[in-house]
Backbone as a chain_set.jsonl record, in Angstrom:
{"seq": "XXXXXXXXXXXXXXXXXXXXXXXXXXXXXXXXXXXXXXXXXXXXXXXXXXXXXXXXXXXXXXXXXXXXXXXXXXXXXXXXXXXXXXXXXXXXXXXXXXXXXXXXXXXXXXXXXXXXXXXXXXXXXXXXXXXXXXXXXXXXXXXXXXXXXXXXXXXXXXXXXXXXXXXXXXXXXXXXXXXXXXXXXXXXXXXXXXXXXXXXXXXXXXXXXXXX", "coords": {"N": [[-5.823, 5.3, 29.436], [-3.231, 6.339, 31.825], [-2.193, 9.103, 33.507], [1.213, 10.337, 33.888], [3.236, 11.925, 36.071], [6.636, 13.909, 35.413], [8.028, 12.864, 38.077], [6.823, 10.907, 38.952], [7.389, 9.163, 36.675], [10.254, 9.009, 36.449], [10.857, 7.688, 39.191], [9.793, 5.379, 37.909], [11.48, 3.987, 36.236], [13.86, 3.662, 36.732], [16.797, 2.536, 37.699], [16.899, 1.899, 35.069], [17.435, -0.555, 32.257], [18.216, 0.805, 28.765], [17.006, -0.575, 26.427], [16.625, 0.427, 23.086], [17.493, 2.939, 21.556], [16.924, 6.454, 19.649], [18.334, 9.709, 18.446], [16.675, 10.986, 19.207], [16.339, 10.195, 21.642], [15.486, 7.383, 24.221], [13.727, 4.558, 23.545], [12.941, 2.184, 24.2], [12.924, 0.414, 27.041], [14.318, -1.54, 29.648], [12.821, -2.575, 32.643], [13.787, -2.555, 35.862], [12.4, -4.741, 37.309], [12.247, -6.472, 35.227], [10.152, -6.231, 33.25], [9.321, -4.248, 30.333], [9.411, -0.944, 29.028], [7.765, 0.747, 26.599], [8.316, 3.247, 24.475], [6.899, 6.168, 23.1], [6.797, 8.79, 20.864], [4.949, 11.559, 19.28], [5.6, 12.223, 15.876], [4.782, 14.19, 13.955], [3.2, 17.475, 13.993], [0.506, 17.475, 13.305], [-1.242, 14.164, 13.003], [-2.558, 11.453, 12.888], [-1.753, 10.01, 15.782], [-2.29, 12.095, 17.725], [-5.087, 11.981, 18.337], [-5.34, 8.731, 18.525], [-3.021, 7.507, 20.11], [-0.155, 5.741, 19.619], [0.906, 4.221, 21.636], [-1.499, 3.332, 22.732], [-2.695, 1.837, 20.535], [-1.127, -0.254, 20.831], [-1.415, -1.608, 22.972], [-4.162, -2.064, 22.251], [-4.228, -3.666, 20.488], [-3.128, -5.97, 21.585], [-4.422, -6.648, 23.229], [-6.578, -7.941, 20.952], [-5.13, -9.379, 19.595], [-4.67, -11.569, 21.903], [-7.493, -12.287, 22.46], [-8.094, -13.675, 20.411], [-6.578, -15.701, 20.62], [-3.337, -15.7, 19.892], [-0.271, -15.183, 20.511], [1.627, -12.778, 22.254], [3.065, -10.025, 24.02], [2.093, -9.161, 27.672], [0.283, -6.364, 28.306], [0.206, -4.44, 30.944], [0.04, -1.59, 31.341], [-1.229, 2.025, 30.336], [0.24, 4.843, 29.825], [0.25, 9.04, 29.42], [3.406, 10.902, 29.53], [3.709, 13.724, 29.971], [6.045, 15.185, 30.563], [8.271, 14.451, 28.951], [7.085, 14.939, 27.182], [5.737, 11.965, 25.336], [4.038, 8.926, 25.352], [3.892, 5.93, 26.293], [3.54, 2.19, 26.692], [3.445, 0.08, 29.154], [4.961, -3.201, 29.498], [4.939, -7.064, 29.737], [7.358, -8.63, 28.482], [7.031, -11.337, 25.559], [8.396, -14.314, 26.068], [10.931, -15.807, 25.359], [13.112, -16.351, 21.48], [13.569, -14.398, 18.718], [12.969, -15.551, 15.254], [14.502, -14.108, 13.962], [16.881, -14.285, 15.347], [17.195, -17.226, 15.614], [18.011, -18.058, 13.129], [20.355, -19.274, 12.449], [20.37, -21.887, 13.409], [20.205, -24.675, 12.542], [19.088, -27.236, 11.956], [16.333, -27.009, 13.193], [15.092, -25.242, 11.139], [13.819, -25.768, 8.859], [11.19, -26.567, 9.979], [10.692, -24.393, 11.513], [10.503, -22.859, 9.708], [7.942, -23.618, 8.484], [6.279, -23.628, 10.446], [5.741, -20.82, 10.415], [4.542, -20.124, 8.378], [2.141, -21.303, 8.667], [1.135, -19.895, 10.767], [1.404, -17.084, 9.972], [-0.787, -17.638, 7.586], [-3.046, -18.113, 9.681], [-2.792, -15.478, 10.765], [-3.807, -14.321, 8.828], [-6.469, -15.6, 7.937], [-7.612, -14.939, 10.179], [-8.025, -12.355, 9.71], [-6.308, -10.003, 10.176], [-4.105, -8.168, 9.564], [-0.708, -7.415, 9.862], [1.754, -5.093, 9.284], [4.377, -5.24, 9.921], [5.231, -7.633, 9.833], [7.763, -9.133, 9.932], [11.008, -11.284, 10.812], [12.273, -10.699, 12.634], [10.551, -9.978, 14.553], [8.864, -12.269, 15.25], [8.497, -14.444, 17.627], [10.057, -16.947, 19.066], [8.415, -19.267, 21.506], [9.454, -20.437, 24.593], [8.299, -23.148, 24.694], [7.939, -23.471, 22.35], [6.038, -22.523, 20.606], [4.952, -19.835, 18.674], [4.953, -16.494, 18.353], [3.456, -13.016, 18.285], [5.341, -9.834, 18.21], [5.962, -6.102, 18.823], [3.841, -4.948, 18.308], [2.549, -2.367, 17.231], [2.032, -1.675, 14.845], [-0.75, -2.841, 13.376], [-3.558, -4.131, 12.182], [-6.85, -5.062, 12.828], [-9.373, -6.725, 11.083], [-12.989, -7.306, 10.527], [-13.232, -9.439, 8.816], [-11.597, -11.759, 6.896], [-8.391, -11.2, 5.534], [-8.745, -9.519, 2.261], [-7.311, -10.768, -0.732], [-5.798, -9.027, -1.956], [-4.589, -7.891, 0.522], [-3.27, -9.832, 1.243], [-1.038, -10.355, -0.407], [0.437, -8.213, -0.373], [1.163, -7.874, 2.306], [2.88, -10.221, 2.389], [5.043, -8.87, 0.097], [6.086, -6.83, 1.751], [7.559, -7.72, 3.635], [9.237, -9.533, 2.507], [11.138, -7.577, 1.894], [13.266, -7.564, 3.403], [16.732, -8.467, 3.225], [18.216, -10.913, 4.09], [16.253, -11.915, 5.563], [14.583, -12.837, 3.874], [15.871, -14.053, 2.226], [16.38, -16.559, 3.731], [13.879, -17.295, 4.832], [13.019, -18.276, 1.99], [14.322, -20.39, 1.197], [14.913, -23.463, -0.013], [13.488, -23.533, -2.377], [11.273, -22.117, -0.964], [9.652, -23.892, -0.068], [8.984, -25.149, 2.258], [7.951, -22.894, 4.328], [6.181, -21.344, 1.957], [4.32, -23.283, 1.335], [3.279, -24.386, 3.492], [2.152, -22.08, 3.947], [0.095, -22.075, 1.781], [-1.479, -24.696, 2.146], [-3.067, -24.156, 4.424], [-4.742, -21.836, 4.148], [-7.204, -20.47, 2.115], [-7.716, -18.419, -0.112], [-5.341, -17.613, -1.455], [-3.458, -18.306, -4.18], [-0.694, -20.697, -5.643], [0.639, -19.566, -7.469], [0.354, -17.143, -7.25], [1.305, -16.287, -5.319], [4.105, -17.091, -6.197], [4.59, -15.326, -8.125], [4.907, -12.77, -6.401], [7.014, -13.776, -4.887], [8.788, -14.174, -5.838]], "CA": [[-4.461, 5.831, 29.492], [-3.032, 7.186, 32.719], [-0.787, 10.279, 33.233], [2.578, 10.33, 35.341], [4.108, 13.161, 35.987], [7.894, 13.654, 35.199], [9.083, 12.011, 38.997], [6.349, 9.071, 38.466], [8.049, 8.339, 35.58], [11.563, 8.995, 37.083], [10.642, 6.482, 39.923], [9.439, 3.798, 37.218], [12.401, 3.965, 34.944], [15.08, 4.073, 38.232], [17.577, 1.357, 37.417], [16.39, 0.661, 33.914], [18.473, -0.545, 31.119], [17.996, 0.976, 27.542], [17.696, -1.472, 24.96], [16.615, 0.855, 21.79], [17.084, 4.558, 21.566], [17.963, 7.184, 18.848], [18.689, 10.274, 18.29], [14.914, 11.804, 20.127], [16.347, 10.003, 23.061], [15.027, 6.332, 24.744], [12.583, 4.244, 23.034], [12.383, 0.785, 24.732], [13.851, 0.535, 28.406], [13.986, -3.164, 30.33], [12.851, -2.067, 33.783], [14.451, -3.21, 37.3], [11.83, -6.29, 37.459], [12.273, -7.424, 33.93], [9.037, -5.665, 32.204], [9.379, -3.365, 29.225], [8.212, 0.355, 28.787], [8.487, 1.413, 24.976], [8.084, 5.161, 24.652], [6.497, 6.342, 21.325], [6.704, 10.384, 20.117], [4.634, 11.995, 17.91], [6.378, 12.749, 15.032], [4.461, 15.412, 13.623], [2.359, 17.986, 14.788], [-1.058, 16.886, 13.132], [-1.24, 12.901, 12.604], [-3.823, 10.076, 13.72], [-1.882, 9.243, 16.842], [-2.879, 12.814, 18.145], [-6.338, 11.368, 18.79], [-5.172, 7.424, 18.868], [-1.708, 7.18, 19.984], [0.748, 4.505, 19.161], [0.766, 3.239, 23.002], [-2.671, 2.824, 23.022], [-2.892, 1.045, 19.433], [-0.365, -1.219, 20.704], [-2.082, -2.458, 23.747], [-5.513, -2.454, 21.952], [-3.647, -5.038, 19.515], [-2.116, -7.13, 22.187], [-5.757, -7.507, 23.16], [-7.584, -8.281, 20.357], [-4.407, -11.288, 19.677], [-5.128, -12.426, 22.798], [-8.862, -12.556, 21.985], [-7.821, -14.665, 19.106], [-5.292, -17.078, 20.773], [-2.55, -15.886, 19.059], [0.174, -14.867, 21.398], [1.751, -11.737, 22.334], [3.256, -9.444, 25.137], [1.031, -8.585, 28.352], [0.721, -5.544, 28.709], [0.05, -3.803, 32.593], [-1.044, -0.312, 31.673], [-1.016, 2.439, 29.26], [0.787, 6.183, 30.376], [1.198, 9.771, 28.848], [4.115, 11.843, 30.262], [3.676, 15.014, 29.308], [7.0, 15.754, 31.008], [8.437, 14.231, 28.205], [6.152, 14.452, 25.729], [5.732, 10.721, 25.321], [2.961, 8.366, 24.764], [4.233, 4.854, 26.454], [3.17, 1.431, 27.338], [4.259, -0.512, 30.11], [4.018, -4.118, 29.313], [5.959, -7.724, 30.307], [7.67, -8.719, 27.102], [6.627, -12.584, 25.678], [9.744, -14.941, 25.933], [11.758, -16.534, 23.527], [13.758, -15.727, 20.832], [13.152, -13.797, 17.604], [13.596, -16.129, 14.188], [15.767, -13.842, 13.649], [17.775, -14.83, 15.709], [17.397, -18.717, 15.037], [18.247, -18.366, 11.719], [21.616, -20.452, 12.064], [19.437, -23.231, 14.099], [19.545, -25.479, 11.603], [18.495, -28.822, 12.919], [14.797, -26.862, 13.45], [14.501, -24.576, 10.183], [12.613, -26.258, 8.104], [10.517, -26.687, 10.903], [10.373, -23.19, 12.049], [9.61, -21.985, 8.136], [6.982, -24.478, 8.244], [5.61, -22.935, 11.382], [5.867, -19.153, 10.574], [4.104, -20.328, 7.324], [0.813, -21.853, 9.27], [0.837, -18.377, 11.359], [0.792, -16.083, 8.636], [-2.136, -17.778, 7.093], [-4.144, -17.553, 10.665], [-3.428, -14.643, 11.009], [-4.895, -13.899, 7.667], [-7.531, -15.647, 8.01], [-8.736, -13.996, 11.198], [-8.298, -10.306, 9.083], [-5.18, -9.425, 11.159], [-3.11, -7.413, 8.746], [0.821, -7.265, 10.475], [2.805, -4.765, 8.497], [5.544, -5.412, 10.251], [5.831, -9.227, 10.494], [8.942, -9.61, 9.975], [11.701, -12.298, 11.332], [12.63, -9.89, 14.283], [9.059, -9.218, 15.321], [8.239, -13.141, 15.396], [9.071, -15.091, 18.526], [9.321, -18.916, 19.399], [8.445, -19.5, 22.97], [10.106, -21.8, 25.222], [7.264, -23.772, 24.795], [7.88, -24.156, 21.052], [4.972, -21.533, 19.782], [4.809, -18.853, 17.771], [3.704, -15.512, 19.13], [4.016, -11.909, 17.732], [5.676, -8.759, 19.344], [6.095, -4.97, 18.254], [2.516, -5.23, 17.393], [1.852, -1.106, 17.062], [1.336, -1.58, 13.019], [-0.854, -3.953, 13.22], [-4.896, -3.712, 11.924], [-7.547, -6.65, 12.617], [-10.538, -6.407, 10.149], [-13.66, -8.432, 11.242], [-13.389, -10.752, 7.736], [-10.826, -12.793, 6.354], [-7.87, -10.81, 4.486], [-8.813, -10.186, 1.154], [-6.167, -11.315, -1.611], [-4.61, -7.871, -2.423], [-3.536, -7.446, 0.845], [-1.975, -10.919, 1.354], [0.035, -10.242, -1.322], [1.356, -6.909, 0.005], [1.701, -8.319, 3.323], [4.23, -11.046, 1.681], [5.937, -8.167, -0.212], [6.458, -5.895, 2.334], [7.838, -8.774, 4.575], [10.292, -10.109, 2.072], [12.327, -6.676, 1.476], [15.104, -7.937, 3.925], [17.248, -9.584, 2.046], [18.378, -11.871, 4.915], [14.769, -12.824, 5.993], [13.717, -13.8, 2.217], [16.977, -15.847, 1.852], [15.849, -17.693, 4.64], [12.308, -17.813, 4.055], [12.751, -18.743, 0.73], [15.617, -21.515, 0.985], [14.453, -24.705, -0.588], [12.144, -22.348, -3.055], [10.369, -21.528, -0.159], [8.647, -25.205, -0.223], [8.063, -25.009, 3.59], [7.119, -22.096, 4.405], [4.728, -21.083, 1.094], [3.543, -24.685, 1.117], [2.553, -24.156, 4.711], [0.806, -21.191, 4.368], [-1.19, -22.125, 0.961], [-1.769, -25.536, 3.003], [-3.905, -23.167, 5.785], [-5.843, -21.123, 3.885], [-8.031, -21.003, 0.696], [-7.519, -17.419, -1.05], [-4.042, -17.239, -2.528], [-2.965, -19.586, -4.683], [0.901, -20.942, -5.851], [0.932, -18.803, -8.99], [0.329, -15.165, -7.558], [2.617, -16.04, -4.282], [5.123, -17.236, -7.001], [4.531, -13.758, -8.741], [5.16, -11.54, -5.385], [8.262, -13.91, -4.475], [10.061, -14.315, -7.134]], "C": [[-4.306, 6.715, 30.72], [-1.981, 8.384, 32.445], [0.001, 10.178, 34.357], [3.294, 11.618, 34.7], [5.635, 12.801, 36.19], [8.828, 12.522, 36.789], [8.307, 10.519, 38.775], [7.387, 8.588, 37.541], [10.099, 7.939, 35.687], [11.977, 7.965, 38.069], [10.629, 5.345, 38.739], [10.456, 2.919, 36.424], [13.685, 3.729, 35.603], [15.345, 2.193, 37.792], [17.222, 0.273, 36.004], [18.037, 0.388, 32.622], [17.373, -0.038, 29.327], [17.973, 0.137, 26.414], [17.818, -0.478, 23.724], [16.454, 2.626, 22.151], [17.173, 5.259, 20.338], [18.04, 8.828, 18.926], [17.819, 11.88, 19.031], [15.501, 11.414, 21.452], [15.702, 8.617, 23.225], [13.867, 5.89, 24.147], [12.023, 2.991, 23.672], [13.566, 0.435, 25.571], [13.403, -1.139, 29.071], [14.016, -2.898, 31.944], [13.547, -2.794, 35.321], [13.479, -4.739, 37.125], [11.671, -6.899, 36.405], [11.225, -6.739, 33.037], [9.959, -4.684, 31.532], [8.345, -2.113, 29.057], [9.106, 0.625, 27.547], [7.756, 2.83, 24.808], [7.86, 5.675, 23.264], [6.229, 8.18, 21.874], [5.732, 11.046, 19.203], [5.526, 12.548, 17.079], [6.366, 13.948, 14.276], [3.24, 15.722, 14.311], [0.755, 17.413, 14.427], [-1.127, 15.441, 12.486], [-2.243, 12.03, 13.47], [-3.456, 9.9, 15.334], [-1.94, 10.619, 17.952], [-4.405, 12.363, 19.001], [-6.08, 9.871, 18.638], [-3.318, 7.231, 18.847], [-0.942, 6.119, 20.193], [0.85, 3.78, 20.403], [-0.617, 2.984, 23.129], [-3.209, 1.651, 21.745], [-1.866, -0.454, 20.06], [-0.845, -2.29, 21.864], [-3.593, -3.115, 23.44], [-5.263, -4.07, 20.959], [-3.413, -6.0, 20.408], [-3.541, -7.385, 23.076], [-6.466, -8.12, 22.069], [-6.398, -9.578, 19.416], [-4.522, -12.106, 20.867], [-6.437, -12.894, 23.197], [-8.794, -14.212, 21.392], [-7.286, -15.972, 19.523], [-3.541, -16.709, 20.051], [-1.432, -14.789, 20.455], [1.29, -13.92, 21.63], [2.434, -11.353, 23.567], [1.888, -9.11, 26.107], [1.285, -7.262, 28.763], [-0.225, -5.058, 30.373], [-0.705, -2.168, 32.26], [-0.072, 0.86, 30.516], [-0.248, 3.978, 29.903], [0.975, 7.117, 29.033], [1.836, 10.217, 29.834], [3.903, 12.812, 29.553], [5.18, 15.681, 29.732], [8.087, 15.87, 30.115], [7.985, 13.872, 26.54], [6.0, 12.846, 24.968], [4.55, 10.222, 25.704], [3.77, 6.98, 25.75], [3.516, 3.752, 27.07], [3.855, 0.109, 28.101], [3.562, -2.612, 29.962], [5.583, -5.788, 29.847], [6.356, -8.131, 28.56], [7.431, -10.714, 26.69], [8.3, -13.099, 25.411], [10.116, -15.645, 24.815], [13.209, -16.016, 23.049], [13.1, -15.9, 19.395], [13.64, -15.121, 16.584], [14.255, -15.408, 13.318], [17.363, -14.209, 14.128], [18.127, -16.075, 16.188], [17.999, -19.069, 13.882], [19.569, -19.083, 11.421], [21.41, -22.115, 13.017], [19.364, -24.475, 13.018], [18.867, -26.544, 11.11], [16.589, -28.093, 12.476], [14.457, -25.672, 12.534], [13.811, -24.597, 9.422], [11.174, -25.949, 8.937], [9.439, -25.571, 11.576], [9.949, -22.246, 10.734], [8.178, -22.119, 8.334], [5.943, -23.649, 9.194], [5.058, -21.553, 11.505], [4.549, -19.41, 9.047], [2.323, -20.296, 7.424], [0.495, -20.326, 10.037], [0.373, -17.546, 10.911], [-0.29, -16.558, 7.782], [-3.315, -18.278, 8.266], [-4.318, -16.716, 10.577], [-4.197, -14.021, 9.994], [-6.141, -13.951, 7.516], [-8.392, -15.129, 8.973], [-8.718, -12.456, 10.953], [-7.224, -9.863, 9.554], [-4.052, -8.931, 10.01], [-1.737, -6.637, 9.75], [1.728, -6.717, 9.589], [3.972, -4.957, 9.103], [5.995, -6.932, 10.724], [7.243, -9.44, 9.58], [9.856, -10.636, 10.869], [11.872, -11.829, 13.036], [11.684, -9.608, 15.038], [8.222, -10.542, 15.597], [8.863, -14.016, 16.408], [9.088, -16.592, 18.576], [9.775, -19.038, 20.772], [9.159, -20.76, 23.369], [9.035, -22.927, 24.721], [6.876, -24.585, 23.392], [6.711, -23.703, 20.464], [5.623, -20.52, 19.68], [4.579, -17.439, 18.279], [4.769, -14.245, 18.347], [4.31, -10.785, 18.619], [6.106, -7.532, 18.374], [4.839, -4.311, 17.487], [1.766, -3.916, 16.923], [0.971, -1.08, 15.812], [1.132, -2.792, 12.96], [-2.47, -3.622, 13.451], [-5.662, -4.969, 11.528], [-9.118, -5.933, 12.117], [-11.65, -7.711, 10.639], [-13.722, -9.125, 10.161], [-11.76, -11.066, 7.874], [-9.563, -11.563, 5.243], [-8.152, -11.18, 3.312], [-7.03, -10.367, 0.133], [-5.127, -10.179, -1.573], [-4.107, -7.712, -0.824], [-2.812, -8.726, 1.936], [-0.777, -10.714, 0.791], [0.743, -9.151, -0.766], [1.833, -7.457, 1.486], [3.06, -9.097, 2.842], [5.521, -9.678, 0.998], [6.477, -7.257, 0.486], [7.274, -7.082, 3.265], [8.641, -8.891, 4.017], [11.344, -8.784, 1.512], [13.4, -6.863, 1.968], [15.383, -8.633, 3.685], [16.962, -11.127, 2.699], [17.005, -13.025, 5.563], [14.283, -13.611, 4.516], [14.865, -14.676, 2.018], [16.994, -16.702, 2.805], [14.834, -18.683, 5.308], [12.524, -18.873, 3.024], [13.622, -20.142, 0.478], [14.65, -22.825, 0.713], [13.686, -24.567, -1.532], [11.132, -22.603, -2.594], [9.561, -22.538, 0.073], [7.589, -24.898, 1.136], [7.285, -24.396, 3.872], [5.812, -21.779, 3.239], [4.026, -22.483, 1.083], [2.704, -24.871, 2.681], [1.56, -22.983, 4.709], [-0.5, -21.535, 3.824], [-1.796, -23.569, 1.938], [-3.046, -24.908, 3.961], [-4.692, -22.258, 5.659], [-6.606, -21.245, 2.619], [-8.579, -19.47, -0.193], [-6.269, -17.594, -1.642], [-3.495, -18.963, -3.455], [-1.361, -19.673, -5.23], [1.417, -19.823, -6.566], [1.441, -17.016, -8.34], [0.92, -15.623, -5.976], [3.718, -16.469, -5.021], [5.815, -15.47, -7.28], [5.15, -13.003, -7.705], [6.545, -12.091, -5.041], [9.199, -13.66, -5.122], [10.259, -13.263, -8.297]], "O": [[-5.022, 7.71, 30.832], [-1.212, 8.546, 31.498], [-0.367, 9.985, 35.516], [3.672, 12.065, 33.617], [6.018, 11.827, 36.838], [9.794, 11.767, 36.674], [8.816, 9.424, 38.537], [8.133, 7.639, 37.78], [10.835, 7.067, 35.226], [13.067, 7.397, 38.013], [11.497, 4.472, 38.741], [10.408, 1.739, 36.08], [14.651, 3.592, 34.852], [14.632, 1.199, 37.658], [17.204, -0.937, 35.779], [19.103, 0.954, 32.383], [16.269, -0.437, 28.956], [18.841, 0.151, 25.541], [18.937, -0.404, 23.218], [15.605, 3.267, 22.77], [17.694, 4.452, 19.568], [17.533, 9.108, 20.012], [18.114, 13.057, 19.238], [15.266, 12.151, 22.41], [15.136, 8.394, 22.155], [12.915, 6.67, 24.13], [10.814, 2.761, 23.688], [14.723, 0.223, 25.208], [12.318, -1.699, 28.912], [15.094, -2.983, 32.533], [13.535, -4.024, 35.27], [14.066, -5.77, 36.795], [10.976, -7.914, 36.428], [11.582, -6.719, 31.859], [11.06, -4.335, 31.96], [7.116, -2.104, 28.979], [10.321, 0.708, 27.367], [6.611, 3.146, 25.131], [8.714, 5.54, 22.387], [5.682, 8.623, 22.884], [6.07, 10.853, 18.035], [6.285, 13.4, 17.54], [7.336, 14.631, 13.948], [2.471, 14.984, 14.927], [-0.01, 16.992, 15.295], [-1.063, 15.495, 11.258], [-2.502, 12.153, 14.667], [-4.35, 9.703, 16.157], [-1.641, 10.31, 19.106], [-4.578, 12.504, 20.212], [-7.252, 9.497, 18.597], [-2.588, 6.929, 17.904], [-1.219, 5.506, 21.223], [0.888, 2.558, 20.255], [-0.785, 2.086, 23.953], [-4.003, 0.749, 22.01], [-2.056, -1.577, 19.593], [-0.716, -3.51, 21.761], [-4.123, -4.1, 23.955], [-5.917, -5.107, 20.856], [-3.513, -7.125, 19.917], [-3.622, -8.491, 23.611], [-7.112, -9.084, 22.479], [-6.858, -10.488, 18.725], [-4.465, -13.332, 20.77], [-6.595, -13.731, 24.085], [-9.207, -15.319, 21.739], [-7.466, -17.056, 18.969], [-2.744, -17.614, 19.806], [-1.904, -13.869, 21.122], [2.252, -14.37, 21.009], [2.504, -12.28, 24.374], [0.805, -8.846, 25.585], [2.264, -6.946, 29.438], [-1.323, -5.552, 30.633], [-1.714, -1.719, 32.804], [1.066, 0.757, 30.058], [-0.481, 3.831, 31.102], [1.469, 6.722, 27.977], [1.347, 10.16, 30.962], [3.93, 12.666, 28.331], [5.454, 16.746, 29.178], [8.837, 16.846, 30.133], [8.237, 13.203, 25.538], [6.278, 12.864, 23.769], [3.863, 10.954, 26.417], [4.848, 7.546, 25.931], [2.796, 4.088, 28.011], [4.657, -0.673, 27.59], [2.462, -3.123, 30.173], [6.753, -5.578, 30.166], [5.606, -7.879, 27.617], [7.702, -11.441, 27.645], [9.166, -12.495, 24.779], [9.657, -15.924, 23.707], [14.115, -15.511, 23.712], [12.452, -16.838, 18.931], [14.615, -15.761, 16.979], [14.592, -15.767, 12.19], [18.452, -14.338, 13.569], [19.061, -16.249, 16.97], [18.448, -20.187, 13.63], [19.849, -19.447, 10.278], [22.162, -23.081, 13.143], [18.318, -25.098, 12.835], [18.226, -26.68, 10.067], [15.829, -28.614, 11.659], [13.552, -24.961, 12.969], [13.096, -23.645, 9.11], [10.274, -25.214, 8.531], [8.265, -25.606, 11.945], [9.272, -21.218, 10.747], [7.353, -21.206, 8.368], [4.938, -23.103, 8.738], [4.235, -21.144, 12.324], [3.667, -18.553, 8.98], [1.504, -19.683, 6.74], [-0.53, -19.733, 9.699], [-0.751, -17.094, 11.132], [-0.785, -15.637, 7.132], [-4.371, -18.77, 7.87], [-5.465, -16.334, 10.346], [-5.141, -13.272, 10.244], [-6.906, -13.054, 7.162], [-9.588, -14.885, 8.807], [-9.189, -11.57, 11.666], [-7.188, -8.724, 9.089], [-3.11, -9.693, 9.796], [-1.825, -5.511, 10.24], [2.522, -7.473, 9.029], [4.835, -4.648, 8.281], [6.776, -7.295, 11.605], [7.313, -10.027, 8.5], [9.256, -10.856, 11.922], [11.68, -12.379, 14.12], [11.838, -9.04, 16.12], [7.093, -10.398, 16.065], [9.957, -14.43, 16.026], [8.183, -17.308, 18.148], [10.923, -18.974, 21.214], [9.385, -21.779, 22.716], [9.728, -23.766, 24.145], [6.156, -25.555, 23.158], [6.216, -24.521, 19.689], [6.624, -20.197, 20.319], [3.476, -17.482, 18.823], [5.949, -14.253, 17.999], [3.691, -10.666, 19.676], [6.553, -7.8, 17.259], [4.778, -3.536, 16.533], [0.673, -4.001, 16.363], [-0.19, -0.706, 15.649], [1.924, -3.7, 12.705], [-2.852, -3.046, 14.469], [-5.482, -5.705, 10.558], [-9.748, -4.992, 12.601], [-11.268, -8.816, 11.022], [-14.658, -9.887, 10.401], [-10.966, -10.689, 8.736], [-10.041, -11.157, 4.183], [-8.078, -12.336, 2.896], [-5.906, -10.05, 0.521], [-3.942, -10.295, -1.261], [-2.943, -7.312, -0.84], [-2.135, -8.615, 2.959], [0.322, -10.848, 1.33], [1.957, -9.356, -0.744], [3.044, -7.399, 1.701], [4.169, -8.57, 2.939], [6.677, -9.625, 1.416], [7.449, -6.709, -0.033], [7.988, -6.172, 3.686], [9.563, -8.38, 4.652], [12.272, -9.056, 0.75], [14.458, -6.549, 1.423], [14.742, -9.684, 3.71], [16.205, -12.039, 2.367], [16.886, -14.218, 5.841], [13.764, -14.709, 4.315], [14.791, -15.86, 1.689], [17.71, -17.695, 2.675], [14.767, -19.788, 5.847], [12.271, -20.07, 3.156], [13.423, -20.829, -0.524], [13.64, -22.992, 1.397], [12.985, -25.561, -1.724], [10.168, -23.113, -3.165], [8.482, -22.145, 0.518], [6.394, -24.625, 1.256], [6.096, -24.714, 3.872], [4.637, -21.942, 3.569], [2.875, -22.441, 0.648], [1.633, -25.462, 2.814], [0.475, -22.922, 5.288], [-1.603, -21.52, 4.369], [-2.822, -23.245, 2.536], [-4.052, -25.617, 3.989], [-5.338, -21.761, 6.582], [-6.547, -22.354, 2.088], [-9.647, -19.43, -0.804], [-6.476, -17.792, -2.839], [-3.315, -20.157, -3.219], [-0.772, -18.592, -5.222], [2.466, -19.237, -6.3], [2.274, -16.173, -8.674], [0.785, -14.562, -5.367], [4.707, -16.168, -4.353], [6.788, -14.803, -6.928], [6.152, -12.431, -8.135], [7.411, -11.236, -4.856], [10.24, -13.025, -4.954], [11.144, -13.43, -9.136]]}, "num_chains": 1, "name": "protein.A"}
């Protein structure tokens, strides 16, 4: 992790656009040449990312999916400002668009269930626990793959997810409405039939149980 002082960072940020901010101020800026710097805070005074902070978890992730094969943002390099008390990492963002925002695609939904289905039981099986996979956090490249982005909360175990936290993965995933009624459309054939298809812990019954 490097440090830039308040004009470094004044230079880097010179002609950026804001995509996400709130109420702390700027969180994820789209810089003059197209890359992305997302700017993480501590929130409180004594918490984990004191000694591992959220820009550095997020690039250590977007290595150890690109270890894997599984595909991701690159990121360029890690920064604190202290000028701004900020934590950020400077990275190019992977292309596409979110299946969130496919979700009236309809020609290629099945398709794209089917696909998100086979994903989520890689990444399971390579230990990769994604609390935040959600629709908005899953891309489909020009290219017609898969790849994940926002990857901060996101913890790879050297086994195989065990069962309990497949299941929580699935339940924490399906709280938006909109993503589970679009997941789930056909009762969920594709997608859960793709995942159990791809791996060999969960079975119909107890992903029934968590969906339904």
């Amino acid at each position: 992790m490097r440090t830039l002082d308040y004009a470094q960072y004044s230079a880097l940020r010179e002609g950026a656009e804001v995509l996400e901010a709130d109420g702390s101020g700027d969180k994820v800026l789209r810089l003059a040449d197209g890359s992305f710097l997302k700017l993480f805070r501590r929130k409180r005074l004594i918490s984990s990312a004191l000694w591992y902070p959220y820009a550095q978890r997020f690039a250590d992730n977007c290595q150890a999916l690109t270890e894997r094969n599984i595909l991701c943002p690159h990121v360029r390099d890690v920064f604190r400002i202290s000028g701004i008390a900020r934590d950020a990492v400077h990275y190019d963002p992977l292309p596409g668009h979110t299946l969130r925002q496919l979700m009236e695609e309809v020609e290629q939904a099945d398709h794209l269930r089917a696909q998100f289905g086979q994903l989520l039981a890689r990444l399971h099986e390579q230990g990769i626990y994604f609390r935040s996979a959600h629709l908005g956090n899953i891309v489909l490249t020009p290219e017609g793959e898969l790849g994940l982005i926002d990857v901060a909360d996101l913890h790879v175990r050297k086994t195989a997810l065990p069962r309990s936290l497949r299941l929580r993965n699935f339940k924490h995933m399906l709280r938006y409405e909109k993503d589970r009624q679009w997941l789930l459309s056909q009762d969920g054939g594709f997608f859960i039939g793709s995942y159990l298809a791809n791996q060999s812990v969960c079975n119909a019954t107890e992903l029934a149980a968590v969906l339904h």
